[in-house]
MARMAR-932377 format. One record per residue (C-alpha): residue in three letters; x, y, z. Coordinates in steps of 0.2 Angstrom, whole numbers, plus 5000, padded with zeros to 4 digits. Example, Ala and Ser with C-alpha at 12.3 -4.5 7.8 and 13.67 -1.06 7.14 Angstrom:
REM MARMAR-932377
ALA506249785039;SER506849955036;
***
This chain:
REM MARMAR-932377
UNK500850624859;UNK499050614869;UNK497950754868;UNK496650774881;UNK495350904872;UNK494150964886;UNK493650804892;UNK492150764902;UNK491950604907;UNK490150554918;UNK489650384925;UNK487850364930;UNK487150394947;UNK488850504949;UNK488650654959;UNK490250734947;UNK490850674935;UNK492450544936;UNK493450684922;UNK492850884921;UNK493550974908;UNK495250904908;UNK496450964893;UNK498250894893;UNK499350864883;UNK500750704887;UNK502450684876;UNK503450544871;UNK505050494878;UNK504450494897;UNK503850394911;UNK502150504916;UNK501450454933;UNK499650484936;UNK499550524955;UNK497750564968;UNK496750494979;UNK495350364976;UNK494150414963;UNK495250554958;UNK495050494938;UNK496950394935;UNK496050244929;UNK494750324919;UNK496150424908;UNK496850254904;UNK495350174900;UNK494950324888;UNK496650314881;UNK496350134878;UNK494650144871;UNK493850044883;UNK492550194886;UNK492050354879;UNK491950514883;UNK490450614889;UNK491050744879;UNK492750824871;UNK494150714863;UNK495550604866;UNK496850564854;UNK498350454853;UNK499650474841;UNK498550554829;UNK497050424831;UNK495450464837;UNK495150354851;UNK493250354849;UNK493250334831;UNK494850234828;UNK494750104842;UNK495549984832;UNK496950084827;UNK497550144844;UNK497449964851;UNK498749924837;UNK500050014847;UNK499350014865;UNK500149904879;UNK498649894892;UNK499249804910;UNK497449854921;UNK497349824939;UNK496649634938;UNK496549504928;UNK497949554918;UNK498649374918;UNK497449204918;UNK498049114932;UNK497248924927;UNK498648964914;UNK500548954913;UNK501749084911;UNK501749014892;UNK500048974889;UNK499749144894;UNK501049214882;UNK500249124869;UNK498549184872;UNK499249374871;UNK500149344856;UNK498549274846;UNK497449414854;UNK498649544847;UNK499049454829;UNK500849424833;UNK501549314818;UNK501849124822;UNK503549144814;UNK504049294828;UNK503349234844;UNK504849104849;UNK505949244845;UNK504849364857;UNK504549264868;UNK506449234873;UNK506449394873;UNK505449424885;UNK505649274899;UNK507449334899;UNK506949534902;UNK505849474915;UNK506749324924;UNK505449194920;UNK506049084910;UNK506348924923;UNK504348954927;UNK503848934908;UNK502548784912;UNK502148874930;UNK500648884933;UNK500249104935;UNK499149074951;UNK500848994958;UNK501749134956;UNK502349274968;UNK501449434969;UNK503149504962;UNK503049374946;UNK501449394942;UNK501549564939;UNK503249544927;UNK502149384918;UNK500949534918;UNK502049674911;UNK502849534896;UNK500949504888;UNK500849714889;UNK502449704881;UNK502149564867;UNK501949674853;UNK503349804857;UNK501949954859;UNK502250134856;UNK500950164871;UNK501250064886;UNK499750104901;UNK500050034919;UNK498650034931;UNK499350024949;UNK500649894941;UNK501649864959;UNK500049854971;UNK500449734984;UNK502249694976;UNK504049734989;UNK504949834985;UNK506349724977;UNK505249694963;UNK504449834962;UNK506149914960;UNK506449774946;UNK504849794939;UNK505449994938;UNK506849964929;UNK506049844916;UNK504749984911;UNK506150114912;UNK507250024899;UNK505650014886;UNK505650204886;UNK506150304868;UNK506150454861;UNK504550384853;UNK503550274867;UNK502450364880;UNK502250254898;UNK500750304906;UNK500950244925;UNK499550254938;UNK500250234957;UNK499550244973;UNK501650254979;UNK502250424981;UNK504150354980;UNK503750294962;UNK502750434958;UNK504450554962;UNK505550434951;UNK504350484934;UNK504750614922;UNK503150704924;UNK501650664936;UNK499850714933;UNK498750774952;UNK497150724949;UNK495950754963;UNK493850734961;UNK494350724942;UNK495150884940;UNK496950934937;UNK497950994953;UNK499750984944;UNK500650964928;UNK502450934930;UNK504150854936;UNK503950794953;UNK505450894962;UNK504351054955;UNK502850984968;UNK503951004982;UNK504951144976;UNK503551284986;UNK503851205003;UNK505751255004;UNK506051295022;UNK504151245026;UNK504851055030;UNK505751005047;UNK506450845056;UNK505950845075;UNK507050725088;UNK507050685104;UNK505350625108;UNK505250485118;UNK504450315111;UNK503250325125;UNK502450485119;UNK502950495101;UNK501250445092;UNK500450575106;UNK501350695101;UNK501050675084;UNK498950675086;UNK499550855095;UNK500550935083;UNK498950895068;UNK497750985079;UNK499151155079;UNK498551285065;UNK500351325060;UNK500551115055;UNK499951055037;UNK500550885041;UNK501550775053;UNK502050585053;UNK503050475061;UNK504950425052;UNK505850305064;UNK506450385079;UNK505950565073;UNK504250645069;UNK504350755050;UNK503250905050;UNK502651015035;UNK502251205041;UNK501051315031;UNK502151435034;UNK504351435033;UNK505251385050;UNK505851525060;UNK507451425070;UNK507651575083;UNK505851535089;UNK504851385082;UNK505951265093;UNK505151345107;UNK503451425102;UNK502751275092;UNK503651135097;UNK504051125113;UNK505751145114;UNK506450985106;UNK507650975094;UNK507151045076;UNK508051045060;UNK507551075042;UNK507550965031;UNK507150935011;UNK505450915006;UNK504750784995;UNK503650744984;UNK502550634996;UNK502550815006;UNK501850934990;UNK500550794988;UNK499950815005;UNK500051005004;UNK499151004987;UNK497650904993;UNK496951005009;UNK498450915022;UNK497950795034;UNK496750775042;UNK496550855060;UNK495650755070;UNK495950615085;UNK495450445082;UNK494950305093;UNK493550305106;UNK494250245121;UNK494350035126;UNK492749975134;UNK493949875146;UNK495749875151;UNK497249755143;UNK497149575152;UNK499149595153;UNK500349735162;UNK501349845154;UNK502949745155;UNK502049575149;UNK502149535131;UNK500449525120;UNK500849425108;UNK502349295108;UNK503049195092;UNK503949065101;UNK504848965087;UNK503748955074;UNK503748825061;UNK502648785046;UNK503048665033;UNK501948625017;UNK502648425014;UNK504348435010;UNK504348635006;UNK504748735023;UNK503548895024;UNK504348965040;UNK505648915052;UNK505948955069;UNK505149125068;UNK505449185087;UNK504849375090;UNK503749465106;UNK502749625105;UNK502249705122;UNK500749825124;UNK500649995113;UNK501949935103;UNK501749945082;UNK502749785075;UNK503049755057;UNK503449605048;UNK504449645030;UNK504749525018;UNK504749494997;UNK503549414991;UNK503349224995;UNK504749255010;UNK503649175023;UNK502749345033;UNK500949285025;UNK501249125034;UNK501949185051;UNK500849295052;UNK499149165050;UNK499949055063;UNK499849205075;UNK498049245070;UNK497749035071;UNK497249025053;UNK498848905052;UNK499148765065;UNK500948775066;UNK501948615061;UNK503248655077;UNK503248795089;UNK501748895096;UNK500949095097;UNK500249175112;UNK498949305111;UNK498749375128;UNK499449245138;UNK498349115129;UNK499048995118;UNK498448955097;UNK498948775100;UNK498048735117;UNK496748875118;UNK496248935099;UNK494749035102;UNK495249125119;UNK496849165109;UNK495749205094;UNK494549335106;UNK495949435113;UNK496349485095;UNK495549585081;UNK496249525065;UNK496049645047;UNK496349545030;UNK497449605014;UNK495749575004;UNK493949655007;UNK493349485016;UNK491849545025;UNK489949525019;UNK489649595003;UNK487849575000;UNK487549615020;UNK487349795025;UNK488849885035;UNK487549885051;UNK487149715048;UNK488949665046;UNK489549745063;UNK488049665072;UNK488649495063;UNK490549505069;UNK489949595086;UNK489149405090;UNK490549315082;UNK491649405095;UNK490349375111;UNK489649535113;UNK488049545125;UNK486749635113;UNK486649795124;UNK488649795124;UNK488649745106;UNK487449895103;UNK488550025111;UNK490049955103;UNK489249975084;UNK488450145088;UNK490350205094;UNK491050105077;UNK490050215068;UNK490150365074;UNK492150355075;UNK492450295057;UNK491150415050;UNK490050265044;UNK488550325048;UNK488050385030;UNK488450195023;UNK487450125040;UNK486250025028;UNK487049985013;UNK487749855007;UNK489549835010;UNK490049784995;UNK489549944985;UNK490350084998;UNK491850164991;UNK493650084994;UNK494150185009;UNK492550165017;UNK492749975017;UNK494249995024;UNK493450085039;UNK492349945042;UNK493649825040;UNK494449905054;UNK493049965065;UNK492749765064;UNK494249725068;UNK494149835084;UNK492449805088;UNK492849695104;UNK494249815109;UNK495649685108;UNK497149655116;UNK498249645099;UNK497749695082;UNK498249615067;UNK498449685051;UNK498849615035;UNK499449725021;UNK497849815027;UNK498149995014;UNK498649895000;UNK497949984982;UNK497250124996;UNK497850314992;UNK498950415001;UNK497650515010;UNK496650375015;UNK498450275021;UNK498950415031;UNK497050435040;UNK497150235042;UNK498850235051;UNK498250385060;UNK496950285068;UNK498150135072;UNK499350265082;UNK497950305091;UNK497450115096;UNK499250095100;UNK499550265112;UNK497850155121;UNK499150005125;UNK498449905109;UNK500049765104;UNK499949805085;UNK500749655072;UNK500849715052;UNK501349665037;UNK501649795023;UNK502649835005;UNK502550035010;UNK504150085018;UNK503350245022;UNK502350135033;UNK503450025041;UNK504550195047;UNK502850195059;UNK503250025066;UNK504250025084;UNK505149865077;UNK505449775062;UNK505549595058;UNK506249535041;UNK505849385033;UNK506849275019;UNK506549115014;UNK505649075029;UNK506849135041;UNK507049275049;UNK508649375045;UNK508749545055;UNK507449625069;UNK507549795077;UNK507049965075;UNK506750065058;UNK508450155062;UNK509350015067;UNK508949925049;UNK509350075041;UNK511150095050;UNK511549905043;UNK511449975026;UNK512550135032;UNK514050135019;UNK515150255012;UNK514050244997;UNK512450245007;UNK512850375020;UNK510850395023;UNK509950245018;UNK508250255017;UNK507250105024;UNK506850035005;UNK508850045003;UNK508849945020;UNK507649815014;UNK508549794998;UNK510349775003;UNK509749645019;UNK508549545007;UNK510049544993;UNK511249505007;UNK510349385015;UNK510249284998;UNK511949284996;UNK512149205012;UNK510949085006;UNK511849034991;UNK510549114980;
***
């Protein structure tokens, strides 16, 4: 087992420490997730686990070793797979095997053996002399899981393991760990996905570095029985309204969208003679089973109740019934290799559209010849009624555009960066003044105003992505896989944000791997192989998956069975 004894962990200039007084104990034979927000201590316990640091004061063993004083003999049975860098990508998939196996004294004689072993668990053995930056997100992190897995480990410790990977593979990648698990092997694995975090064995709340809850997941959930409802029949129109209105209501812990219905948690059980009426203004209300995604919430304080998003210094340049942005057959091709082909799509004004794909299906691409990153090999976008092939930069000013990766100005302060992209965008100084005073103030960056971007915390550079993105009030905003590694709280504060963009008539365009996220979206697209395979609402992908053995489908069972259907078709 792992025994945490009163650990304290303290990094310097920490205002608390990362890990306060934490005792645990974690069993063999189980998956255990460690689950909390940012900062909340899930990587510091596995890099004490590890050895990697030591504790301010208490113990930590493994298996019997001291991890302080027997480094050496804990890393003899540890399988560590940390956030980055966990594979070298100027190697191949085998270099990188090799390297692993030396690092971890594998004997010559067994590594063939091993090594067969492993390309066939994971599927990689046609990608042998791959190089591993040429891999999908997906593959990398199975090239990632096999090194962790070289030396058969008792202990195997996974840091965020399926950040930015679809859910196919992370399902794979989840099926993989799940078959290494005995009566004798602890898995440690740290998620930022709720989903995953319900399929563990045991989880582990950390929030601030202190322990919230021990225990199966379904026991999280288990205090809100009759505390969770499933409203219908509110219009599209007024859906995300509606939803700002219920947060603000005392007796609401915590609302979100889910496809064509709203999902409430009460702080208090629902009364069905008068809740209908009393709290939510007579539309339909039904219970329904709480989840582990709503115990979390519930756990940490709830939502957050507030309205976000000043209003827009300027109306839309399009009416209501006039699409935004327009994907008129759009085609990219890399030599002989077709990226994309004939992807055709239209989102009007207010309206939140996601592009889903696995990884390397083609969405990146479509999505950077909308944002005119990519000049398209056939077809052509519009933005605003301006077109990325004949008029690049009007198209380019009538959109804010928010990267999968921090790709703002590190060593520049958060002030400085706003001024920056306020110029870049063709604000007047006085109007760019107002408009960074106003970004400040809405996304709480006040605080951070004149530091460095790259040292604020994660969430808070997300803000300022964001508030940069908006900084010009665009007609269309553009987000790309903008909450992946973020935590839950800071996901559901984001999206909250975006709704509120989107009730101001803002045409939204996003790609994401969280299918919590994409029930936000008013349409889906869905990308394979560079084509697009299925569009419509989150309910109407769902119903494709509707069988007698999938009476319900969630959306993940929806992306899975289109995306494995959609192979078939293909002849893969």
């Amino acid at each position: 087992m792992i025994v945490f004894d009163s650990v304290e962990k303290s990094f310097p200039k920490m205002d608390r420490p990362a890990l306060d007084a934490l005792s645990i104990t974690i069993q063999p034979g189980k998956i255990t997730g460690l689950v909390g927000p940012d900062g909340a201590g899930k990587t510091t316990m596995l890099r004490l686990v590890a050895g990697l640091i030591t504790p301010t004061s208490g113990r930590v063993t493994a298996f019997g070793y001291d991890t302080t004083r027997q480094t050496r003999r804990v890393r003899e049975i540890l399988g560590y797979m940390p956030q980055k860098f966990g594979v070298y990508e100027d190697l191949t998939v085998v270099e990188n095997l090799n390297l692993y196996a030396k690092l971890r004294n594998l004997p010559r004689r067994r590594r063939r053996e091993r090594f067969e072993e492993l390309l066939e668990f994971t599927n990689l053995a046609r990608f042998t002399k791959r190089l591993a930056r040429r891999l999908s997100g997906g593959m990398k992190q199975k090239l990632a899981l096999a090194c962790a897995l070289i030396t058969t480990p008792k202990i195997l410790a996974l840091d965020e393991p399926c950040v930015g990977v679809d859910p196919l593979s992370r399902r794979e990648l989840w099926q993989m760990v799940r078959s290494q698990v005995d009566s004798e092997t602890i898995v440690l694995w740290s998620t930022s996905y709720l989903d995953e975090a319900e399929l563990c064995d045991e989880t582990i709340l950390l929030n601030d570095g202190n322990l919230v809850f021990v225990g199966a997941p379904k026991e999280l959930a288990s205090g809100l029985k009759d505390r969770v409802v499933r409203v219908s029949g509110v219009s599209a129109e007024t859906r995300r309204k509606y939803v700002s209105e219920l947060l603000l209501r005392p007796e609401i812990i915590d609302a979100t969208i889910q496809g064509s219905s709203i999902r409430a948690t009460l702080n208090r059980p629902f009364r069905p003679q008068t809740d209908p009426e009393t709290l939510f203004d007579g539309y339909s209300v039904a219970p329904t089973a709480p989840r582990f995604e709503d115990g979390f919430i519930e756990r940490l304080g709830g939502a957050t109740k507030r309205i976000f998003g000043a209003e827009r210094r300027a109306p839309l340049t399009t009416r209501n019934d006039e699409n935004v942005v327009v994907a008129d057959g759009l085609t990219k091709k890399f030599g002989d290799f077709v990226a994309a082909s004939d992807i055709s799509f239209q989102i009007k004004p207010g309206v939140i559209f996601g592009l889903l794909g696995a990884n390397g299906a083609g969405k990146s691409t479509t999505f950077k010849m909308l944002c005119g990153l990519l000049k398209p090999t056939a077809g052509d976008g519009y933005v605003g009624g301006a077109s990325l092939r004949r008029s690049p930069s009007s198209a380019r000013n009538r959109l804010g555009y928010m990267a999968q990766k921090f790709s703002l100005y590190s060593d520049l302060t958060v002030r400085q960066n706003l001024n920056f992209y306020g110029g870049v965008y063709g604000l007047a100084i006085r109007e760019r003044g107002e408009a960074i005073g106003r970004a400040l103030d809405e996304f709480d960056l006040q605080r951070y105003a004149d530091v460095k971007a790259g040292t604020i915390p994660l969430g808070y550079k997300q803000r300022l992505s964001l508030a940069v993105a908006t900084l010009h009030s665009p007609d269309a905003l553009f987000l790309d896989e903008p909450t992946s590694g973020v935590d839950p709280i800071a996901r559901r504060e984001f999206w909250n944000r975006v709704n509120q963009y989107a009730s101001q008539g803002v045409a939204v365009l996003v790609t994401t791997h969280f299918m919590d996220e994409a029930e936000y979206c008013d349409r889906l697209a869905l990308i394979l192989d560079g084509r697009k395979i299925a569009e419509g609402t989150p309910d109407d992908l769902k119903s494709l998956a509707t069988s007698g053995e999938r009476p319900d489908p969630t959306l993940e069972d929806a992306f899975i069975y289109l995306i494995q259907r959609g192979r078939n078709e293909g002849g893969r």
